[in-house]
mmCIF file of the N, C-alpha and C atoms, coordinates in Angstrom:
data_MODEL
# 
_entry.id   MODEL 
# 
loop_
_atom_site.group_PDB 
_atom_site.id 
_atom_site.type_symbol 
_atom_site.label_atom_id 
_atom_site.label_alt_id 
_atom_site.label_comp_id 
_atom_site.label_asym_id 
_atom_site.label_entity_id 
_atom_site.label_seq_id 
_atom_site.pdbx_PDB_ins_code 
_atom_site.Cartn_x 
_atom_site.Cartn_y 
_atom_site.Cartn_z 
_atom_site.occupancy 
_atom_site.B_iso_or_equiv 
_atom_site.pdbx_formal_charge 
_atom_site.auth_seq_id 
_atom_site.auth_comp_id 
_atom_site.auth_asym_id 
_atom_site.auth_atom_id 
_atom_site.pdbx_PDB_model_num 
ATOM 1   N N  . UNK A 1 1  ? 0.853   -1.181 0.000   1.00 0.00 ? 1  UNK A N  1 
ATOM 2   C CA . UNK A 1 1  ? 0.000   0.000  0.000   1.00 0.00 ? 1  UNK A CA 1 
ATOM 3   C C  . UNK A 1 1  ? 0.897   1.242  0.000   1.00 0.00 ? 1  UNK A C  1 
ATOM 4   N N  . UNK A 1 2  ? 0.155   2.217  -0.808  1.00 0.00 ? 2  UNK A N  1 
ATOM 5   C CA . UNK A 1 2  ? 1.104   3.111  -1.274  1.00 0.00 ? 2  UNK A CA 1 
ATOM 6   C C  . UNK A 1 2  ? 0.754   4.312  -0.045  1.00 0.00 ? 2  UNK A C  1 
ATOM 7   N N  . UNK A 1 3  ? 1.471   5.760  0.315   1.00 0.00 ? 3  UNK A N  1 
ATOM 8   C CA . UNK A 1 3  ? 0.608   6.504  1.117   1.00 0.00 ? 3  UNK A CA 1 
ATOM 9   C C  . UNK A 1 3  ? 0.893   7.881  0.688   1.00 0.00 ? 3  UNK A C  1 
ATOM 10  N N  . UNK A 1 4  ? 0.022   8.447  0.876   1.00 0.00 ? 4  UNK A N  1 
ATOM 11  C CA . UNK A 1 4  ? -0.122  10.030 1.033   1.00 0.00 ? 4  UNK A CA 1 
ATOM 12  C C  . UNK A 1 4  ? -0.528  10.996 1.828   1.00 0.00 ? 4  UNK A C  1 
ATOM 13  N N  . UNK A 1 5  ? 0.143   11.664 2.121   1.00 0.00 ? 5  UNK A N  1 
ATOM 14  C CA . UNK A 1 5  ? -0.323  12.227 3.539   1.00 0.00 ? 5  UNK A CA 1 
ATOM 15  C C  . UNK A 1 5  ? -0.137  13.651 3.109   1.00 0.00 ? 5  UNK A C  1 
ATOM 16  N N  . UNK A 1 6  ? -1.402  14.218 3.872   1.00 0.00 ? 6  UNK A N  1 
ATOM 17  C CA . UNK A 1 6  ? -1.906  15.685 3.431   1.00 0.00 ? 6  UNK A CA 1 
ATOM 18  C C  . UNK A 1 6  ? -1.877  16.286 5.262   1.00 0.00 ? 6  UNK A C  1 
ATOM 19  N N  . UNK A 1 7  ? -1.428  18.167 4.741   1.00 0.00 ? 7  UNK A N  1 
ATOM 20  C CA . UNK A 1 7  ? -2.245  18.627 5.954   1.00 0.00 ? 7  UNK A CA 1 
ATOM 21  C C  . UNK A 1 7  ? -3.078  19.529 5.822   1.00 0.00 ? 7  UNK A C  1 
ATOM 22  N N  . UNK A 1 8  ? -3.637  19.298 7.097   1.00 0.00 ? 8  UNK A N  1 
ATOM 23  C CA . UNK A 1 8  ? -5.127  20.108 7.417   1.00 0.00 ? 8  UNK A CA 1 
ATOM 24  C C  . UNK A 1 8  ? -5.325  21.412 6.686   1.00 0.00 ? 8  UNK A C  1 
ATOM 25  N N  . UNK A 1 9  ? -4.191  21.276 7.099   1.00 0.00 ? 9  UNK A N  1 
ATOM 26  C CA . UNK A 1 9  ? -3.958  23.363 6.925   1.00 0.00 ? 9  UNK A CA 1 
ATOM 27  C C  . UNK A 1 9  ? -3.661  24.000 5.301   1.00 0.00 ? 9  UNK A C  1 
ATOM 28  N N  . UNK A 1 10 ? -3.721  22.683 4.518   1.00 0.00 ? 10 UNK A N  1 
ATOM 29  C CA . UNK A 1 10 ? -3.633  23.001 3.050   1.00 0.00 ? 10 UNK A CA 1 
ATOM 30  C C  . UNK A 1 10 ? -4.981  22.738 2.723   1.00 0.00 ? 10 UNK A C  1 
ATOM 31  N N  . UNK A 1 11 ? -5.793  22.248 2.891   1.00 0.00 ? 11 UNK A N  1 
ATOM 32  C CA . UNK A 1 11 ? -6.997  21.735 2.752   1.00 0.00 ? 11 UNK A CA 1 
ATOM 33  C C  . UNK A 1 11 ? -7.586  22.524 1.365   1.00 0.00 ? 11 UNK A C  1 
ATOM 34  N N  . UNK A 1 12 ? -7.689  23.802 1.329   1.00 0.00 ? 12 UNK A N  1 
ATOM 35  C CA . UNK A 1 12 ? -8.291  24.093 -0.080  1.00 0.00 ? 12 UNK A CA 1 
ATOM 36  C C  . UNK A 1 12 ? -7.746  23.841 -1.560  1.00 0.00 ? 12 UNK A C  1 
ATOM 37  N N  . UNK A 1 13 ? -5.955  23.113 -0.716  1.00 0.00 ? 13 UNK A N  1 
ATOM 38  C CA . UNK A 1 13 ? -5.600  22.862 -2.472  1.00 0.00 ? 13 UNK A CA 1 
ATOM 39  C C  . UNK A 1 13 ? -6.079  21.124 -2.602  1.00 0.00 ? 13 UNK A C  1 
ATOM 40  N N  . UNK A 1 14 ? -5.581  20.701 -1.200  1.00 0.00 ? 14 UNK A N  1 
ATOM 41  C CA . UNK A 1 14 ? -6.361  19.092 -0.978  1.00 0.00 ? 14 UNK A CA 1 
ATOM 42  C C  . UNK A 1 14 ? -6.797  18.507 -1.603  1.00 0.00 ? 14 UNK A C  1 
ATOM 43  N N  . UNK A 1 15 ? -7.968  19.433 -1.095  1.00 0.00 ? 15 UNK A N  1 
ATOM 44  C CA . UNK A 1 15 ? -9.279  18.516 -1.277  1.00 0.00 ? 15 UNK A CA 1 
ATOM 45  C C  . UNK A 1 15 ? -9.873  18.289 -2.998  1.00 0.00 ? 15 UNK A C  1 
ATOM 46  N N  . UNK A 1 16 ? -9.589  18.619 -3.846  1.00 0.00 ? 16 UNK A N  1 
ATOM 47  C CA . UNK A 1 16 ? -9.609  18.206 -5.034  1.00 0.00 ? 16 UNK A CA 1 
ATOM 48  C C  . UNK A 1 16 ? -8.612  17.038 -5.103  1.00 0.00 ? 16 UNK A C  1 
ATOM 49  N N  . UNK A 1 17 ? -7.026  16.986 -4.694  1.00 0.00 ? 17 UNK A N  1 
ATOM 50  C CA . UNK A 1 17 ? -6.456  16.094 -4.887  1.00 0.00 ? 17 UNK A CA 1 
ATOM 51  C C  . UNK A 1 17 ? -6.853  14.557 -4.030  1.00 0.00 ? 17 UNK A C  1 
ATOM 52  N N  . UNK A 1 18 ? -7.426  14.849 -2.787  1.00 0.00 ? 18 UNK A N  1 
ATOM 53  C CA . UNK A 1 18 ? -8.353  13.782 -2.350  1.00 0.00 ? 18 UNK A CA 1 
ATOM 54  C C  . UNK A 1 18 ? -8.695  13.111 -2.826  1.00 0.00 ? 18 UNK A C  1 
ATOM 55  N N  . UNK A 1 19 ? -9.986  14.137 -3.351  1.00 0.00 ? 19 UNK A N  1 
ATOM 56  C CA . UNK A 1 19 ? -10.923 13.113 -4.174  1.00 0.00 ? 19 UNK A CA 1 
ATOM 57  C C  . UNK A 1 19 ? -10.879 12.095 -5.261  1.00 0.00 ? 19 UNK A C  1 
ATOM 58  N N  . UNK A 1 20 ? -9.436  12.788 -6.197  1.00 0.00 ? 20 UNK A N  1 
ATOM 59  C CA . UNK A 1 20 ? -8.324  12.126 -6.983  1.00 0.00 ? 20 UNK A CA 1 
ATOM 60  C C  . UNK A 1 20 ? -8.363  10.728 -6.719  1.00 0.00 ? 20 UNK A C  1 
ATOM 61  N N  . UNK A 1 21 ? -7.353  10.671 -5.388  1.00 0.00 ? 21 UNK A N  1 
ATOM 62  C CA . UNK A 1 21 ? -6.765  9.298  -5.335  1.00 0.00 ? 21 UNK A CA 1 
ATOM 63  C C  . UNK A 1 21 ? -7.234  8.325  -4.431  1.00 0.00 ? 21 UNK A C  1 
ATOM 64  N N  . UNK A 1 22 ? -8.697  9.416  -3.238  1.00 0.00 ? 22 UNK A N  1 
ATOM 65  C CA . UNK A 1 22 ? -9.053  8.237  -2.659  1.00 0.00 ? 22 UNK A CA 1 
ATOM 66  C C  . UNK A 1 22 ? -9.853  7.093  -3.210  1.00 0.00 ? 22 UNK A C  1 
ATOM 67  N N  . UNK A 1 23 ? -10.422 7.411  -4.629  1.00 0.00 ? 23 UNK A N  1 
ATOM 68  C CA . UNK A 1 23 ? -10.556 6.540  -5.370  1.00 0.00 ? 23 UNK A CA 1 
ATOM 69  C C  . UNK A 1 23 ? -9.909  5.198  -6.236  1.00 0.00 ? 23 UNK A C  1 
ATOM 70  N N  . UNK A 1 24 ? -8.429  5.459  -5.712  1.00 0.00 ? 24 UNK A N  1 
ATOM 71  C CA . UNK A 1 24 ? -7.407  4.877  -6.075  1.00 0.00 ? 24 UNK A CA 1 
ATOM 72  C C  . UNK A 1 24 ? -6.908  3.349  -5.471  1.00 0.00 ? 24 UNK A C  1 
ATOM 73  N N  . UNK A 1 25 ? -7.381  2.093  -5.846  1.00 0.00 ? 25 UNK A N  1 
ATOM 74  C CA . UNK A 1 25 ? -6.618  1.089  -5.291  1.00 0.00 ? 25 UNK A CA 1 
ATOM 75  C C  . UNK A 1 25 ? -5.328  0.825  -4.978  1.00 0.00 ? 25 UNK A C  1 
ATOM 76  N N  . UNK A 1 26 ? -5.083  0.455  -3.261  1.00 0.00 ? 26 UNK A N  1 
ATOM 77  C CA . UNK A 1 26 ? -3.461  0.483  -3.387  1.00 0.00 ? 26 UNK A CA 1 
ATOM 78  C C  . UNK A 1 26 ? -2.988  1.774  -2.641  1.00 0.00 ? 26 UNK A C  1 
ATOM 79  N N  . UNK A 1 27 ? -3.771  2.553  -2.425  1.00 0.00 ? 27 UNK A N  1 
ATOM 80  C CA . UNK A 1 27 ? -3.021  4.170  -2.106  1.00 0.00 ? 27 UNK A CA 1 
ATOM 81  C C  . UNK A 1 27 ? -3.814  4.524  -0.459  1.00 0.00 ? 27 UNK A C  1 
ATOM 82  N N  . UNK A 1 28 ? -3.366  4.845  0.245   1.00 0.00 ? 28 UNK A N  1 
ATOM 83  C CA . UNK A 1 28 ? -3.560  5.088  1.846   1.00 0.00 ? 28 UNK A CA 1 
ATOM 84  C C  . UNK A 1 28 ? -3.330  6.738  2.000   1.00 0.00 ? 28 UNK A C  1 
ATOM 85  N N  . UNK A 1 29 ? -4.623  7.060  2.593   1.00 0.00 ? 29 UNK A N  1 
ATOM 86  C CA . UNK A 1 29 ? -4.442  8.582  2.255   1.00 0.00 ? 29 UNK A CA 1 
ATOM 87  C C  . UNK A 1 29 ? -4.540  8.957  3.637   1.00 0.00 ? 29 UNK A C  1 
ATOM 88  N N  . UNK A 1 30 ? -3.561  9.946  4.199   1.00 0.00 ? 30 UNK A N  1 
ATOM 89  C CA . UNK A 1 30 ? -3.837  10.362 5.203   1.00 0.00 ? 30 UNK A CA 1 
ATOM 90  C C  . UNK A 1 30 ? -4.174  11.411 5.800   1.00 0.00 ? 30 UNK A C  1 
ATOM 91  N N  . UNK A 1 31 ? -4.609  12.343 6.891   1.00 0.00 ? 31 UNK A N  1 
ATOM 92  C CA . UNK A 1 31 ? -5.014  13.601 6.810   1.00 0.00 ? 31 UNK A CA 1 
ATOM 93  C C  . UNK A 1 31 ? -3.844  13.921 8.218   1.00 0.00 ? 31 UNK A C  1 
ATOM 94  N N  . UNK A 1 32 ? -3.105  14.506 8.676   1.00 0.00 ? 32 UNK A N  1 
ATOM 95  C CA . UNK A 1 32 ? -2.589  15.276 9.740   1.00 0.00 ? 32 UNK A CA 1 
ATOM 96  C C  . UNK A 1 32 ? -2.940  17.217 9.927   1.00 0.00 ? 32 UNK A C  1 
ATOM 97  N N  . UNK A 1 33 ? -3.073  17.025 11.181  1.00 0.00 ? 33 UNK A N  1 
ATOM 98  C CA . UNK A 1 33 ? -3.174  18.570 11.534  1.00 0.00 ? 33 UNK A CA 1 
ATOM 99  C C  . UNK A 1 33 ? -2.107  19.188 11.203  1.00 0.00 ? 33 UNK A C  1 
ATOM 100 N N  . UNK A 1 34 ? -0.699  18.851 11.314  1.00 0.00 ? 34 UNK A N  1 
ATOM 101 C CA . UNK A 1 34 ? 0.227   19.419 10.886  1.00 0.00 ? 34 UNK A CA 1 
ATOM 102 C C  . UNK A 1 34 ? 1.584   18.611 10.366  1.00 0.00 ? 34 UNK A C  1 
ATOM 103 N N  . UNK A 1 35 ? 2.147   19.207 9.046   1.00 0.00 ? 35 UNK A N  1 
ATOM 104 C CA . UNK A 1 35 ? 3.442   17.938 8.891   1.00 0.00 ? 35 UNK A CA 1 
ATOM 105 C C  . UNK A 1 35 ? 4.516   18.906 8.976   1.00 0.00 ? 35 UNK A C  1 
ATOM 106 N N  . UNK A 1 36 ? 4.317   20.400 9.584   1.00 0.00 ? 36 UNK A N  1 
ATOM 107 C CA . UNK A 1 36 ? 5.547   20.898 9.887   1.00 0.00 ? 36 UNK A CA 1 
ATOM 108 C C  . UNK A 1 36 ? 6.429   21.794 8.159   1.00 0.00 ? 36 UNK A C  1 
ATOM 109 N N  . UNK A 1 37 ? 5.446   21.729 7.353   1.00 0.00 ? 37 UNK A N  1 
ATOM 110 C CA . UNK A 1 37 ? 5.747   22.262 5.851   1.00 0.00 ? 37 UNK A CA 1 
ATOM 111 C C  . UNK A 1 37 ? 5.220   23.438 5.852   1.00 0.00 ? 37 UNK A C  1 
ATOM 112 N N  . UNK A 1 38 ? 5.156   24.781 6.788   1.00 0.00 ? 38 UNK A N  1 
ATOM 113 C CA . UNK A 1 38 ? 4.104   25.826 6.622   1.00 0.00 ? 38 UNK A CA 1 
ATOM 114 C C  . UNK A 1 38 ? 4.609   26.220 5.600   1.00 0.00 ? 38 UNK A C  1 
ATOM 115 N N  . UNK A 1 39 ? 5.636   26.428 5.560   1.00 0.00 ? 39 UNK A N  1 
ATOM 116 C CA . UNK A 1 39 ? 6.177   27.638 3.880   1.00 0.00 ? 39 UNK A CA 1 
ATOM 117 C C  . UNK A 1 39 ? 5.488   26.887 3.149   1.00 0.00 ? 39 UNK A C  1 
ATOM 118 N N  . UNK A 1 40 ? 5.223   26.071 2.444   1.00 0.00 ? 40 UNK A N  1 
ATOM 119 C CA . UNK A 1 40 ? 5.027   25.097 1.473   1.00 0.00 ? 40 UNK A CA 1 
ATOM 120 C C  . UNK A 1 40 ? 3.368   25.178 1.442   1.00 0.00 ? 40 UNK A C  1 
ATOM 121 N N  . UNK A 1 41 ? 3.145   24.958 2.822   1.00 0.00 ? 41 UNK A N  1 
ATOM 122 C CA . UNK A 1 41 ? 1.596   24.906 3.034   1.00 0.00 ? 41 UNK A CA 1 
ATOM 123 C C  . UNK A 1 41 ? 0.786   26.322 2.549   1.00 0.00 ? 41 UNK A C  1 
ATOM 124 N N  . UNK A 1 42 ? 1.593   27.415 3.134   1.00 0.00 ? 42 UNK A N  1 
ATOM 125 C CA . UNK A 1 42 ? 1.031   28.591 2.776   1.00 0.00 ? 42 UNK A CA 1 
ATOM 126 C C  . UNK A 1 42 ? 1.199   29.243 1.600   1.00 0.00 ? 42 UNK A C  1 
ATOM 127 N N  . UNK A 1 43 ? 1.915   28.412 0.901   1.00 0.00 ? 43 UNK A N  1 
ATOM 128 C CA . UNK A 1 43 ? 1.812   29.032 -0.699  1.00 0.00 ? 43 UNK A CA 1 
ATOM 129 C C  . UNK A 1 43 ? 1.572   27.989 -1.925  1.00 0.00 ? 43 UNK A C  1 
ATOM 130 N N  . UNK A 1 44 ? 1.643   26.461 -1.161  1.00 0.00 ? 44 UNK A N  1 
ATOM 131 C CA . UNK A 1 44 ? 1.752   25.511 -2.490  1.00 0.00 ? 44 UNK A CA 1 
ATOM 132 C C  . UNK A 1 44 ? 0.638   24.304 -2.242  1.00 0.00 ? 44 UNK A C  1 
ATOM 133 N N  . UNK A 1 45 ? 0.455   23.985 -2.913  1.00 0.00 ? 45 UNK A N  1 
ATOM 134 C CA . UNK A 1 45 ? -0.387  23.098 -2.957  1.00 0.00 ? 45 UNK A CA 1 
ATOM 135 C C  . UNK A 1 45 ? 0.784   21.824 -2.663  1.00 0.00 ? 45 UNK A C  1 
ATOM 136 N N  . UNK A 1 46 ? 0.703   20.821 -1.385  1.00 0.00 ? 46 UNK A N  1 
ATOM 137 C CA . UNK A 1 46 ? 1.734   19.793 -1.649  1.00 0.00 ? 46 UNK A CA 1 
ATOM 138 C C  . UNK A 1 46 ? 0.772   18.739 -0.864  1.00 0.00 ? 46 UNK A C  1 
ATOM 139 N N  . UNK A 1 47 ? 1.857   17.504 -0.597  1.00 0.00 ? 47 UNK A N  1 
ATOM 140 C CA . UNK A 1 47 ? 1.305   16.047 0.071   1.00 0.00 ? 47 UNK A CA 1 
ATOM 141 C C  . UNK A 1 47 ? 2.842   15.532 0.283   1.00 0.00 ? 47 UNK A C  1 
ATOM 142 N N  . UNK A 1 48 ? 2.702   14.016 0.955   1.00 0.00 ? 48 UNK A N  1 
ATOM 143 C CA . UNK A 1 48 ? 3.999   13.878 0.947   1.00 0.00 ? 48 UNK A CA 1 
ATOM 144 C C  . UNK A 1 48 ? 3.444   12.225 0.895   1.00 0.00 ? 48 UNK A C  1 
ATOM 145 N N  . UNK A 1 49 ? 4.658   12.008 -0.418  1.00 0.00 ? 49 UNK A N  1 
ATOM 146 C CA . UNK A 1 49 ? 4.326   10.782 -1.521  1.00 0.00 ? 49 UNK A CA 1 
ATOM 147 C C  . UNK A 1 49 ? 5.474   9.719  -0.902  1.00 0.00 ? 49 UNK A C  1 
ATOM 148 N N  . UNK A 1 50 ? 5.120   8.838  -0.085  1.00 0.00 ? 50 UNK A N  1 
ATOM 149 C CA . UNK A 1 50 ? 5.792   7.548  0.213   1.00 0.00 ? 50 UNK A CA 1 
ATOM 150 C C  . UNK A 1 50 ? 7.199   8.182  0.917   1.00 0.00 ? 50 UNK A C  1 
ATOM 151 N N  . UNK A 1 51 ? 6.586   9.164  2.022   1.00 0.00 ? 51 UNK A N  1 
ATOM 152 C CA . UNK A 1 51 ? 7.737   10.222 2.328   1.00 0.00 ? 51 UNK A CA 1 
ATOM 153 C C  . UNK A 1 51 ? 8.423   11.099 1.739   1.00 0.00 ? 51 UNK A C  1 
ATOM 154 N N  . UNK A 1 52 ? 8.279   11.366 0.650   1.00 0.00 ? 52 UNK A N  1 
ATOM 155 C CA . UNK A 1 52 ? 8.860   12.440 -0.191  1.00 0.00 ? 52 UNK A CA 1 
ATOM 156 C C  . UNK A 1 52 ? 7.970   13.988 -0.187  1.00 0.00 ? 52 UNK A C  1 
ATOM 157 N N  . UNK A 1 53 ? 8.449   14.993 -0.199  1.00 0.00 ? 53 UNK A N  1 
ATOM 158 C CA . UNK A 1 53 ? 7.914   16.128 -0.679  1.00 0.00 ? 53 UNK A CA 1 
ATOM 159 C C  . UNK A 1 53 ? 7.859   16.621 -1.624  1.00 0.00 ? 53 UNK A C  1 
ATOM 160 N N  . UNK A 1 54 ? 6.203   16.458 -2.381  1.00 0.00 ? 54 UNK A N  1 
ATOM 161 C CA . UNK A 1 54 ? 5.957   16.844 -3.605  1.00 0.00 ? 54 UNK A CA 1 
ATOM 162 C C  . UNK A 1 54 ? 5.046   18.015 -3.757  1.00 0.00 ? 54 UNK A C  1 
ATOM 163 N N  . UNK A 1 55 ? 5.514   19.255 -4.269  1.00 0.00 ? 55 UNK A N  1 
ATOM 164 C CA . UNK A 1 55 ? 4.802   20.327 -4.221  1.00 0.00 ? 55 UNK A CA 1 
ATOM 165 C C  . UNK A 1 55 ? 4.475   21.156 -5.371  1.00 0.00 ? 55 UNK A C  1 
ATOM 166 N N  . UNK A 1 56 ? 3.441   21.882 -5.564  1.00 0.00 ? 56 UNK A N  1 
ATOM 167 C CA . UNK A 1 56 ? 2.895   22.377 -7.009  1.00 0.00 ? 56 UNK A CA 1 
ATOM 168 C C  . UNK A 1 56 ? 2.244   23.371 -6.996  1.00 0.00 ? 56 UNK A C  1 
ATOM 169 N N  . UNK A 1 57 ? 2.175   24.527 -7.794  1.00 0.00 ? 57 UNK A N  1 
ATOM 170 C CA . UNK A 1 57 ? 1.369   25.824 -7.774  1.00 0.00 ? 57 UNK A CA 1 
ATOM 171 C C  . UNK A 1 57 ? -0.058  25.682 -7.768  1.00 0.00 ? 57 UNK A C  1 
ATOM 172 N N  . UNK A 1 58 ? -1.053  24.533 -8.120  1.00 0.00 ? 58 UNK A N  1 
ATOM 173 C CA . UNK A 1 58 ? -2.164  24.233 -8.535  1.00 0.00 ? 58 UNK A CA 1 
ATOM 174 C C  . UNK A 1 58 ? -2.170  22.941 -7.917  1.00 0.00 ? 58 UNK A C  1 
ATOM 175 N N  . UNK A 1 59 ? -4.038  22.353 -7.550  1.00 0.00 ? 59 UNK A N  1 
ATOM 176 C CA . UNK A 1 59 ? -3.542  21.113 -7.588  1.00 0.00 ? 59 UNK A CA 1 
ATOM 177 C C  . UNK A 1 59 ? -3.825  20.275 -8.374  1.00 0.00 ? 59 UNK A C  1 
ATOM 178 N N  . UNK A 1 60 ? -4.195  20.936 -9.859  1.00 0.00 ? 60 UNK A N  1 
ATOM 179 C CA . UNK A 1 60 ? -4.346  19.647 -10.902 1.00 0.00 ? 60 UNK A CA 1 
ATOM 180 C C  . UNK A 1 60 ? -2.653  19.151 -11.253 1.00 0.00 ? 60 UNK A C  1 
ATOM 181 N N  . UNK A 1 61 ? -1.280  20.354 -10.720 1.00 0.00 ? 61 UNK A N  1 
ATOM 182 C CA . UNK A 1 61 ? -0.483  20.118 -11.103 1.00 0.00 ? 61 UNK A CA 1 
ATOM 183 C C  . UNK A 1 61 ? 0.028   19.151 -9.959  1.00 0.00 ? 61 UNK A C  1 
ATOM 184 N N  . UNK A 1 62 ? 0.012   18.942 -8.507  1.00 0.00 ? 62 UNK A N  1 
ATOM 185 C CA . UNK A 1 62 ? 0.327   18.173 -7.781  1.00 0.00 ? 62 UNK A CA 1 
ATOM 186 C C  . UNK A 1 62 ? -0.535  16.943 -8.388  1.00 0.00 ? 62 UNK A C  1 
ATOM 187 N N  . UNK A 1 63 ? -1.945  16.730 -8.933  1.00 0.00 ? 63 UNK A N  1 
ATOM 188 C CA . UNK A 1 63 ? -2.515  15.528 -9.249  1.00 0.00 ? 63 UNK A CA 1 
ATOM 189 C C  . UNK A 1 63 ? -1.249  15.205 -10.614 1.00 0.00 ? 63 UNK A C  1 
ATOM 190 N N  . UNK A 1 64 ? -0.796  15.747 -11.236 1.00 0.00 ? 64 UNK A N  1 
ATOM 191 C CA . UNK A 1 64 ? 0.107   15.044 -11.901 1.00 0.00 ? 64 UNK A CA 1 
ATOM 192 C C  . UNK A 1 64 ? 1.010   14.771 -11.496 1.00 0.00 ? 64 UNK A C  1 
ATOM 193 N N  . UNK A 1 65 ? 2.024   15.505 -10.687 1.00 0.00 ? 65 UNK A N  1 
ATOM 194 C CA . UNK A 1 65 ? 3.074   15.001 -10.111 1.00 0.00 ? 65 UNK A CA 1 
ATOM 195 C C  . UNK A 1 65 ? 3.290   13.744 -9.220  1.00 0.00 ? 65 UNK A C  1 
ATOM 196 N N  . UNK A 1 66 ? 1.727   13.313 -8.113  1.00 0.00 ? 66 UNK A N  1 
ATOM 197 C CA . UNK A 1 66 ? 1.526   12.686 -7.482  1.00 0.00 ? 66 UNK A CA 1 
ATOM 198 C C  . UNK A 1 66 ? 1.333   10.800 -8.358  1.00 0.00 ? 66 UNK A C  1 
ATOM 199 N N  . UNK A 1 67 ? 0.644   11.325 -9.036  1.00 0.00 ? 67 UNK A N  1 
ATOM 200 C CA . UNK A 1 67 ? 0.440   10.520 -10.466 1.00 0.00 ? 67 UNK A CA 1 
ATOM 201 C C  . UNK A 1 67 ? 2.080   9.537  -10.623 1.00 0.00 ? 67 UNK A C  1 
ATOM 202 N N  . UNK A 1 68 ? 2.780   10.881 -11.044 1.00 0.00 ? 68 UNK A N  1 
ATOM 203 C CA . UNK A 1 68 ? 4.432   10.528 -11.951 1.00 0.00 ? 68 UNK A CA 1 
ATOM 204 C C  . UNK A 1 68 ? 4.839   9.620  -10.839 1.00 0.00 ? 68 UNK A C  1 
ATOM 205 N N  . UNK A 1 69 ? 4.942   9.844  -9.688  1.00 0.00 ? 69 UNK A N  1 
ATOM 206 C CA . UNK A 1 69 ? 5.639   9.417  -8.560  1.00 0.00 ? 69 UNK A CA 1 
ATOM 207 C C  . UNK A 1 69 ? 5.046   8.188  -7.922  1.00 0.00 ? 69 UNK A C  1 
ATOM 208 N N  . UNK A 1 70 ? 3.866   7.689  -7.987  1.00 0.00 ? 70 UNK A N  1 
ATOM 209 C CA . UNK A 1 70 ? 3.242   6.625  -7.965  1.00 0.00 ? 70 UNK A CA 1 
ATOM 210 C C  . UNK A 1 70 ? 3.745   5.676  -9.023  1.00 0.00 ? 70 UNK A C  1 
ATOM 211 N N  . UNK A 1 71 ? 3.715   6.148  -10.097 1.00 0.00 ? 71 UNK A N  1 
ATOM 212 C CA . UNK A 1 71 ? 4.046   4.925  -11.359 1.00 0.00 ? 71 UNK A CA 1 
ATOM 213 C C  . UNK A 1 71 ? 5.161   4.807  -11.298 1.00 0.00 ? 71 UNK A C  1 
ATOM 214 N N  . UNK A 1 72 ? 5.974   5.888  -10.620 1.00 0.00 ? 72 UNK A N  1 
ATOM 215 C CA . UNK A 1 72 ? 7.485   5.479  -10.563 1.00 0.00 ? 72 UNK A CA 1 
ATOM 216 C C  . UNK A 1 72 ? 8.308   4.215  -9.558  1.00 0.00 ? 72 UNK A C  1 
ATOM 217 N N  . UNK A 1 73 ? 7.206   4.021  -8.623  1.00 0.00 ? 73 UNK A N  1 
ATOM 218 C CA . UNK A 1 73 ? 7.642   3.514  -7.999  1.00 0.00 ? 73 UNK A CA 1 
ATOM 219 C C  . UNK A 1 73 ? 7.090   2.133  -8.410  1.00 0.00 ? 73 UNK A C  1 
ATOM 220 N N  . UNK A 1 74 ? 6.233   1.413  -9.709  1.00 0.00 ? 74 UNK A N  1 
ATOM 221 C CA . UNK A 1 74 ? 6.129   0.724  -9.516  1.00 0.00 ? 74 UNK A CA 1 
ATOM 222 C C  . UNK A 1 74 ? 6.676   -0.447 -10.192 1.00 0.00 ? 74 UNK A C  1 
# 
């Protein structure tokens, strides 16, 4: 199982990317109040992909990046 973990406090770029992948077999999505990324949080849309930090101006562009990094690993 793959994971992704979001925080709270990004929530309006999120929650589109949510809806993305909790549809996704295989993928464990998580929600935390905080992962300690505010710079990131307060300007980017991000998640953090099988521990990695992946971050994007938009989040149809994190839904691609999140995407790349899933297939990469498989």
């Amino acid at each position: 199982m793959k994971t992704i973990e979001f925080c709270a406090g990004n929530v309006r770029e999120n929650k589109k990317v949510w809806e993305v992948f909790e549809k996704v077999p295989g993928v464990e999505l998580i929600d935390y109040g905080c992962l300690g990324y505010c710079g990131n949080c307060y300007s980017k849309a991000f998640a953090i992909v099988e521990g990695r930090l992946i971050n994007a101006e938009t989040s149809e562009s994190l839904i691609k990046k999140i995407t790349q990094k899933l297939n990469e690993d498989n």
